[in-house]
N, C-alpha and C positions, 0 to 999 in steps of 0.2 A: 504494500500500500504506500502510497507517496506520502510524504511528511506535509503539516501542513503548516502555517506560517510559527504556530508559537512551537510546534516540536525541533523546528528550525534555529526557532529563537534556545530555548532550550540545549540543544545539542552543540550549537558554539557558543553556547556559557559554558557548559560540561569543555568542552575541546579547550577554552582560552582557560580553565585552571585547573587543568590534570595535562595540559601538552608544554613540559616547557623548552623547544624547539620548535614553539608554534610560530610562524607558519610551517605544516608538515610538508617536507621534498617529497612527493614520489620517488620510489625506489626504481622506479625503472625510465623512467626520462626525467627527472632533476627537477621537473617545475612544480612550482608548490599552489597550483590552482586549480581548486576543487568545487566540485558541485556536493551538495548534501542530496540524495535521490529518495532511497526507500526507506523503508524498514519490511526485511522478509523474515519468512521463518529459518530457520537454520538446524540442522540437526548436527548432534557433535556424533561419537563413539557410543553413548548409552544409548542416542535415540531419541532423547528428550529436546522437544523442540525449543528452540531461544530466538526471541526478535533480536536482529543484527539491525543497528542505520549501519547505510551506507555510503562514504564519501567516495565520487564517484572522479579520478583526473580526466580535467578537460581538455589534455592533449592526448593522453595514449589512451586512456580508458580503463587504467588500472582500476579496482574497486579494493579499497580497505573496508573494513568490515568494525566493526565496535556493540558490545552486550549493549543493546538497547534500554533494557530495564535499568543498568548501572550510570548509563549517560541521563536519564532522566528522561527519558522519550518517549516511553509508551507508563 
């Protein structure tokens, strides 16, 4: 499901005081410019599903991934 303006709001509060090399680099093309997209379900090894947001780079399309419930988003 897409985020909507305050889980946005919300999630770069969470990101500006738990990231302290914020703004984050993508690890695979260097640029540190993100979209904030979803939040999906996610299953780890148990099975147990977990909302991930997702920051999404707007040059290669990497997606990093973050516990949703811990960012404060869902």
């Amino acid at each position: 499901m897409p985020m909507g303006n305050i889980q946005k709001q919300k999630f770069e509060a969470w990101i500006n005081a738990n990231m302290p090399h914020h703004p984050i680099t993508c690890p695979l093309c260097g640029t540190a410019q993100w979209d904030m997209a979803e939040i999906i379900e996610s299953s780890g090894i148990s099975g147990v599903l977990a909302p991930m947001a997702q920051l999404v780079c707007r040059s290669c399309g990497h997606i990093l991934l973050f516990d949703a419930k811990k960012a404060g988003v869902v």
